[in-house]
Steps between C-alpha positions, in 0.01 A plus 500: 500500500629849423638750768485744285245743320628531164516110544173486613387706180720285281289203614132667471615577131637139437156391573330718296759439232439089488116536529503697197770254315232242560209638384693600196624117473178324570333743258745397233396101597167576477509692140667206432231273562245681349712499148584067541108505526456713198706314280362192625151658410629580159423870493699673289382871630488395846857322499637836276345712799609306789816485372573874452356535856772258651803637313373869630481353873802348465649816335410711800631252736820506357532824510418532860711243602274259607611230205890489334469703195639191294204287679275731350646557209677326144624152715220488722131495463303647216714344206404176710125580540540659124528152326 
């Protein structure tokens, strides 16, 4: 446990920090889902829509921090959920 304030702080923020991380991650799951279920549906404007929305999340999250940018980006995910 901390002694001291700026400590203290450091650990409120933390918190904060890795709450928002995961909502950003299981968001990311999620729109992942919903696109497997899409293409398993076999719409084509629904799987093209779902798809834009998950590289957009996962966009944002790498630029926030909450993913690796090369997670989210050419080795990582959408070229996967792309093909």
């Amino acid at each position: 446990m901390p002694n001291i304030q700026q400590q203290k702080k450091r650990v409120r923020t933390a918190a904060k920090q890795r709450l928002e991380n995961l909502r950003y991650q299981s968001t990311a799951k999620t729109l992942a889902k919903r696109l497997r279920a899409a293409v398993e549906a076999g719409d084509e404007k629904q799987v093209a829509a779902e798809h834009r929305e998950l590289v957009r999340w996962l966009d944002r999250a790498a630029a926030r921090g909450a993913l690796h940018r090369n997670t989210a980006q050419v080795a990582g995910r959408p070229p996967r959920f792309s093909r």
